[in-house]
DRENPALUM-279654 format. One record per residue (C-alpha): residue number from 0; residue in one letter; x, y, z. Coordinates in Angstrom, 1 decimal. Layout:
DRENPALUM-279654
(node NUM,A,(X,Y,Z))
...
end
This chain:
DRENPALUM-279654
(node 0,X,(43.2,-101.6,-27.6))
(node 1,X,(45.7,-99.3,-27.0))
(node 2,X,(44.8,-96.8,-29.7))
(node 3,X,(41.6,-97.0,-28.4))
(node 4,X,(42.6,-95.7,-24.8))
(node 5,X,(44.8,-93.0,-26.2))
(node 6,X,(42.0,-91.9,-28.5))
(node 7,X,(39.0,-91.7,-25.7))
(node 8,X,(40.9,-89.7,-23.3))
(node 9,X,(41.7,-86.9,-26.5))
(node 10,X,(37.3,-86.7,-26.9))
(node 11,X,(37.3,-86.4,-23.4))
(node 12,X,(39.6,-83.7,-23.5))
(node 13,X,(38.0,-82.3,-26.5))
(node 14,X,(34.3,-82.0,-25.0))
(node 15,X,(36.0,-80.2,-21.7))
(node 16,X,(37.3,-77.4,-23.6))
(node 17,X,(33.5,-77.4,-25.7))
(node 18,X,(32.0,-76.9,-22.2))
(node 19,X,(34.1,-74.5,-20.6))
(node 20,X,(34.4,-72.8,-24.4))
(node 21,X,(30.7,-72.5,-24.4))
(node 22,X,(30.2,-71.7,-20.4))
(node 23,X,(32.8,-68.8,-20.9))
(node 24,X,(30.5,-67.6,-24.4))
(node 25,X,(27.5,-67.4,-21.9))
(node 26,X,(28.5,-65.0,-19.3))
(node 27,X,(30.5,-62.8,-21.8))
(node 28,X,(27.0,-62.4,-23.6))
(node 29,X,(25.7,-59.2,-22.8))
(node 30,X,(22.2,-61.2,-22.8))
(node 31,X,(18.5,-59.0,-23.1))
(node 32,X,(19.1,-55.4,-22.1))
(node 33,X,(17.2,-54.6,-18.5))
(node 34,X,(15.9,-51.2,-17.5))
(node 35,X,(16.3,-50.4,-14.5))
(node 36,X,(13.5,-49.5,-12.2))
(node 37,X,(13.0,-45.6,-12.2))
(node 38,X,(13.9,-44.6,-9.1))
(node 39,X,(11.0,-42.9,-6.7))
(node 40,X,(10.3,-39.9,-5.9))
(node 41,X,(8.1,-38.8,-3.1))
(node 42,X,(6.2,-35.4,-3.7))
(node 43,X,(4.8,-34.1,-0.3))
(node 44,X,(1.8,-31.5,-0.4))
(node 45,X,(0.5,-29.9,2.6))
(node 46,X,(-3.3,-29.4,1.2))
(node 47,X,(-6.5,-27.6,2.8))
(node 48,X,(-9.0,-30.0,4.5))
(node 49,X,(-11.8,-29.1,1.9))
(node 50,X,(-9.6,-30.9,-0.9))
(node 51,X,(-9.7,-33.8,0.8))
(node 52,X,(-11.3,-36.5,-2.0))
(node 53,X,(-11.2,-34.4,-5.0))
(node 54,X,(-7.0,-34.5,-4.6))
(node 55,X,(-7.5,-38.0,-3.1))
(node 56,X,(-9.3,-38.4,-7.1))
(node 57,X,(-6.8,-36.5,-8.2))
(node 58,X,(-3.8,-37.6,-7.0))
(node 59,X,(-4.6,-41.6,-7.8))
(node 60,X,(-5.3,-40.3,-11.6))
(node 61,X,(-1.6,-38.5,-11.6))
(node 62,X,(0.0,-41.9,-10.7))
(node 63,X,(-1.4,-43.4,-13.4))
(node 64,X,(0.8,-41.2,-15.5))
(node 65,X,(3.4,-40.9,-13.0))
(node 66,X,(4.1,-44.2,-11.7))
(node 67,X,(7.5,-42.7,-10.7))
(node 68,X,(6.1,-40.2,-8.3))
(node 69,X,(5.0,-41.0,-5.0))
(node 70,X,(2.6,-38.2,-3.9))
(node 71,X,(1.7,-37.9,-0.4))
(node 72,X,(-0.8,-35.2,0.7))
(node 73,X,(-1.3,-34.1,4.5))
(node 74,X,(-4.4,-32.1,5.1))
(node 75,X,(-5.6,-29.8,7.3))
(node 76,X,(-6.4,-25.9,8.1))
(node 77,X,(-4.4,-23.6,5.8))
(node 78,X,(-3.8,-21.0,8.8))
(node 79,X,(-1.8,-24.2,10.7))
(node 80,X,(0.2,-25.2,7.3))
(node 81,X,(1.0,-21.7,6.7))
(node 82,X,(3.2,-21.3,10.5))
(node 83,X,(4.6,-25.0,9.7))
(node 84,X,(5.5,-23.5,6.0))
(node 85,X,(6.7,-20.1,7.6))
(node 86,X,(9.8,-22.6,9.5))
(node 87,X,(10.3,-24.3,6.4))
(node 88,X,(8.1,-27.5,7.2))
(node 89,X,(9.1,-30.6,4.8))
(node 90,X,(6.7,-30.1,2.1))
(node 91,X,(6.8,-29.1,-2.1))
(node 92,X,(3.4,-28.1,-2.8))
(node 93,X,(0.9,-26.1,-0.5))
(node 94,X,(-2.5,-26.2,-1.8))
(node 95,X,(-4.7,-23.1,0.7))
(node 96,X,(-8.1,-22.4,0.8))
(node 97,X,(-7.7,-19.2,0.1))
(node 98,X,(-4.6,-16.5,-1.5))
(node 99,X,(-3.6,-14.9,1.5))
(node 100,X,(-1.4,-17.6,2.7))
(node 101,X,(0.4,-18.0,-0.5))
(node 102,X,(1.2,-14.5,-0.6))
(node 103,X,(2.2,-14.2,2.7))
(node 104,X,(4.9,-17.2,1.7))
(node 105,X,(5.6,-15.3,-1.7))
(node 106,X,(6.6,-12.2,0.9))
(node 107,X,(8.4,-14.6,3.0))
(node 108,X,(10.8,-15.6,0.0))
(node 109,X,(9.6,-19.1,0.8))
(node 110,X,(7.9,-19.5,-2.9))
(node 111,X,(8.3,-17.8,-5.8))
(node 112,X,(6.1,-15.2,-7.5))
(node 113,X,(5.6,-17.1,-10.5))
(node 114,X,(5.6,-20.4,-8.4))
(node 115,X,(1.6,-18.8,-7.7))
(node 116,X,(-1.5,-20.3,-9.3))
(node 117,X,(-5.4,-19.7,-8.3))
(node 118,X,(-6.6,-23.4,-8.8))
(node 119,X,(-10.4,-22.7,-7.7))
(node 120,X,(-13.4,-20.6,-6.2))
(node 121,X,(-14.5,-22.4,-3.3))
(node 122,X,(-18.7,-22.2,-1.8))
(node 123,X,(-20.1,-22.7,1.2))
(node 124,X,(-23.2,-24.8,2.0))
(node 125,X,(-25.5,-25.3,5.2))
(node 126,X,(-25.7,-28.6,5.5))
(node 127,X,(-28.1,-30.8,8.1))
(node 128,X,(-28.4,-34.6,8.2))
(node 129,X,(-31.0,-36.2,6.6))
(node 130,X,(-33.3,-36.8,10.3))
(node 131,X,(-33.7,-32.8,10.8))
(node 132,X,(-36.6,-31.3,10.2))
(node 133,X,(-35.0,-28.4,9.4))
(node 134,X,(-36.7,-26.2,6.3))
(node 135,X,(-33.4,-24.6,4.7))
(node 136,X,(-34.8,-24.3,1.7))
(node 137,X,(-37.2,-22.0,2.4))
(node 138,X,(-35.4,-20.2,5.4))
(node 139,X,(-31.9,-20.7,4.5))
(node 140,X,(-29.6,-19.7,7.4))
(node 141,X,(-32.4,-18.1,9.6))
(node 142,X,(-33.3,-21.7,9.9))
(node 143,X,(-29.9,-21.9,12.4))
(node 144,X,(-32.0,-19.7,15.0))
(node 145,X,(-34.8,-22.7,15.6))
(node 146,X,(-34.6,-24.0,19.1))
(node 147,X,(-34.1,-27.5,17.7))
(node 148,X,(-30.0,-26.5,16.7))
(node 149,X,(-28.8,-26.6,19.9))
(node 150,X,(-25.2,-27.1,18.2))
(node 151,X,(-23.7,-25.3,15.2))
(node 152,X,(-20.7,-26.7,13.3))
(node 153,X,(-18.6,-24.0,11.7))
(node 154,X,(-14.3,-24.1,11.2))
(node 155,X,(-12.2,-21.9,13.8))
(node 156,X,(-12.6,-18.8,11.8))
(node 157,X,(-9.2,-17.7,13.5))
(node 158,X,(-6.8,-20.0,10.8))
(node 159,X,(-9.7,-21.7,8.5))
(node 160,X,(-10.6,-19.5,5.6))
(node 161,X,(-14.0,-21.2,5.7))
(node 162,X,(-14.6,-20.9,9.1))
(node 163,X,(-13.9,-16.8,8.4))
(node 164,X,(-16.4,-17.4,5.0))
(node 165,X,(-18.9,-19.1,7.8))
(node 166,X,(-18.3,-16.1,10.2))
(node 167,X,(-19.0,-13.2,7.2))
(node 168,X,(-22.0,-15.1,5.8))
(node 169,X,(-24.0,-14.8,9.7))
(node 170,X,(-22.7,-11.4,10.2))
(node 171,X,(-24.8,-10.4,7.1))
(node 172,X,(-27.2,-11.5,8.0))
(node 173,X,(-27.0,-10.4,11.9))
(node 174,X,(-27.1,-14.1,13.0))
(node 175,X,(-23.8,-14.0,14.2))
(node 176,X,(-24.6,-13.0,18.0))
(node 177,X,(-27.8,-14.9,17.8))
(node 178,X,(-25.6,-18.6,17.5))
(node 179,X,(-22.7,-17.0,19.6))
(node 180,X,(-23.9,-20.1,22.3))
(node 181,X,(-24.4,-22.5,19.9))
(node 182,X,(-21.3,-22.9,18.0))
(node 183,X,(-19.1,-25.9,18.1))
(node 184,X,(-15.6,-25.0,16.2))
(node 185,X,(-13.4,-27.3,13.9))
(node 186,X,(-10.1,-27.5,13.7))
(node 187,X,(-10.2,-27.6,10.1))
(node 188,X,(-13.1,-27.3,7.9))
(node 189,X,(-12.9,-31.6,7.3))
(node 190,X,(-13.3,-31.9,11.2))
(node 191,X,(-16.5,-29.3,11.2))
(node 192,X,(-18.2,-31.6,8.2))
(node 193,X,(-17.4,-34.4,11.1))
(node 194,X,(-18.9,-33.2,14.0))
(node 195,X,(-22.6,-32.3,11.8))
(node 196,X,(-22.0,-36.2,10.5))
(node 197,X,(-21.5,-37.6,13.3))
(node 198,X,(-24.3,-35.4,15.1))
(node 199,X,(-22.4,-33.9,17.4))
(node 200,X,(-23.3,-30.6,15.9))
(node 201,X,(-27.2,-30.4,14.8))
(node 202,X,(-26.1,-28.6,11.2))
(node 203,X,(-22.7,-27.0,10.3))
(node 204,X,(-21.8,-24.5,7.9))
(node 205,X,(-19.0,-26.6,5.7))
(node 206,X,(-17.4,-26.6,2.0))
(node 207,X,(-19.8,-27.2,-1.0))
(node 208,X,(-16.5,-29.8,-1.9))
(node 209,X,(-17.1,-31.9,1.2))
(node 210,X,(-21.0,-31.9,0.8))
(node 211,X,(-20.7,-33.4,-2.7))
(node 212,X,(-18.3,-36.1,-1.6))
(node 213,X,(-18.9,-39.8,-1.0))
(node 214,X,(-18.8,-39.6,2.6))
(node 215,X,(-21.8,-37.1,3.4))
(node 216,X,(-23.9,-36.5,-0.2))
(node 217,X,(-26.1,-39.5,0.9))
(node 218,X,(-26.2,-38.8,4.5))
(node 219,X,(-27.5,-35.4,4.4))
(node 220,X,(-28.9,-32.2,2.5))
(node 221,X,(-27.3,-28.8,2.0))
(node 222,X,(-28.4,-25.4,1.1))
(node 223,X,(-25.9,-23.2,-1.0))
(node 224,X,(-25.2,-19.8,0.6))
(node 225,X,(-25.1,-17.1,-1.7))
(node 226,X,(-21.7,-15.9,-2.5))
(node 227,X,(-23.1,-11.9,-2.2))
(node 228,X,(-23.3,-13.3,1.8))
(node 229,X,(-19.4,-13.3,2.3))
(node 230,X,(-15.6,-12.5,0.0))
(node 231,X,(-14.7,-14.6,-2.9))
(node 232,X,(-13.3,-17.4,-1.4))
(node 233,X,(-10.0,-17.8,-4.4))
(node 234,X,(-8.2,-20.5,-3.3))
(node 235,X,(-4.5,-20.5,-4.7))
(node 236,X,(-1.4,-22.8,-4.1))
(node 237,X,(2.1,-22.8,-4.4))
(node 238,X,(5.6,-24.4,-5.2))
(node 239,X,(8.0,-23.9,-2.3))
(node 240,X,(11.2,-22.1,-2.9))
(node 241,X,(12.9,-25.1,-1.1))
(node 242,X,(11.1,-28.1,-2.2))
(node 243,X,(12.9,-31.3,-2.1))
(node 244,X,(11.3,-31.9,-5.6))
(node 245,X,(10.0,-29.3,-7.4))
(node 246,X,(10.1,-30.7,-10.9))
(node 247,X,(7.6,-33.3,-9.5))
(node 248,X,(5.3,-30.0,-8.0))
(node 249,X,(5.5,-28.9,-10.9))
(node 250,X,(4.3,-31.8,-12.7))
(node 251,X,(1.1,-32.1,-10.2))
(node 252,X,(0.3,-28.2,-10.6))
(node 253,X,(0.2,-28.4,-14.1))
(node 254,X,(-2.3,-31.3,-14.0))
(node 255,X,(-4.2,-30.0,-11.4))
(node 256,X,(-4.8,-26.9,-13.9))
(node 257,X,(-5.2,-29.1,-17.0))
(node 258,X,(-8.4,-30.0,-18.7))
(node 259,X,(-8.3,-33.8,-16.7))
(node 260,X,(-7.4,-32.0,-13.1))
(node 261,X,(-10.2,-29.1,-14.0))
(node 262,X,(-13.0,-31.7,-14.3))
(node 263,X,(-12.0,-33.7,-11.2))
(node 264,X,(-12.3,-30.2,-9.0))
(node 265,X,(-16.1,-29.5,-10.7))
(node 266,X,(-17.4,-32.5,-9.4))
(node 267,X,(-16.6,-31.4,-6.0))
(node 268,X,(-17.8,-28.1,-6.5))
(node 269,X,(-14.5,-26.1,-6.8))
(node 270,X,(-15.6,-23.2,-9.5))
(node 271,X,(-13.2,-22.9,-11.9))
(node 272,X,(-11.1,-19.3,-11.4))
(node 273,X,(-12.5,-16.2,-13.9))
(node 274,X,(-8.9,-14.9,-13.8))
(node 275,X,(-5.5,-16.6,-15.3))
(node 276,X,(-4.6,-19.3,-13.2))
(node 277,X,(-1.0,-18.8,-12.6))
(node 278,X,(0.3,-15.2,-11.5))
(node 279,X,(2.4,-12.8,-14.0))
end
């Protein structure tokens, strides 16, 4: 009995240290390696109205590839972004609607001269909603003088590159006085397809990109203006000189030139540029 009792406590004993041997094993095991999650970046780009889905398109594509990069785009009238970009505002990428603003940041030192890049050649349309009886077809933009357009939609041409490609188009062809009393002006060229949409304008001269998108190619009809009626509309971008992340700008200008970004700007109507699209 005795040798018994000795000998139970000693198995006892033994199957602690097992345990505690074994526990010890455990959390000196390195275990299955774990990567850690990449850490986020958040690319800001201040982006013309008239880009608004084909870079909404665009930009959900580039995640796919880029789960690490967050891209946020504001949009709005290139005139505006340029005086927010002139004091430095917090973006990486500017996408214009045209290659003066670009430059003018180039001149500023605020981007570099390489940091250029002509991404498309943008059109204008007339465009009427499906109820008018308008015949733009046949007439084009004398249709605009018909007593039944009390209100004509066209971007301030004072900061919105189209609004100035609206303005040239009617000069040439000396309708410009004639809808003087007529025109209702957008803040942006995105706000000018919005007040024709909504009818608060009875046509509006807008962006062949915003005519072809989701929201207004069913609602409406458009008739393209010739591009002899006003200057080639280039519209260029650039990486700023102070981005926050300009390896990620980077990234998204080079797919926005690639094949993949190229064929998500022709189905909005953004011609592809006849020169090089990035600057010597």
């Amino acid at each position: 009995m005795s040798a018994r009792r000795c000998f139970a406590p000693a198995i006892l004993l033994l199957c602690a240290a097992s345990v505690s041997s074994c526990r010890k094993e455990q959390s000196a095991s390195p275990g299955p390696a774990t990567q850690p999650a990449p850490q986020q970046q958040e690319l800001n780009i201040a982006a013309a109205a008239d880009l608004k889905f084909a870079l909404d398109e665009a930009a959900a594509t580039f995640r796919q590839a880029h789960p690490d990069i967050d891209v946020r785009i504001t949009y709005g009238s290139s005139g505006n972004f340029f005086s927010q970009l002139s004091n430095k505002a917090p973006f990486d990428l500017f996408f214009s609607a045209d290659i003066g603003y670009p430059r003018k940041l180039i001149d500023q030192g605020l981007a570099d001269r390489g940091a250029e890049f002509i991404y498309a050649v943008g059109r204008i349309v007339l465009w009427i909603p499906n109820s008018s009886a308008l015949n733009t077809s046949k007439l084009g933009l004398d249709a605009l003088t018909a007593p039944s357009v009390k209100k004509l939609a066209i971007a301030n041409p004072q900061h919105a590159p189209y609004g100035r490609a609206a303005e040239a188009a009617l000069r040439k062809r000396n309708l410009w006085e004639k809808v003087q009393g007529k025109l209702v002006l957008g803040e942006n060229i995105a706000q000018t397809a919005q007040f024709v949409e909504s009818g608060s304008a009875d046509a509006g001269i807008i962006a062949l990109s915003l005519a072809l998108s989701p929201q207004l190619k069913t609602k409406g009809r458009f008739w393209i203006v010739p591009l002899d009626d006003y200057p080639k509309i280039e519209q260029a971008g650039v990486v700023l000189s102070y981005a926050a992340h300009p390896q990620a700008a980077e990234l998204f200008r080079q797919f926005i030139t690639s094949a993949d970004g190229r064929a998500i700007l022709d189905r909005y109507g953004l011609e592809a540029p006849a020169q090089p699209q990035t600057s010597p």
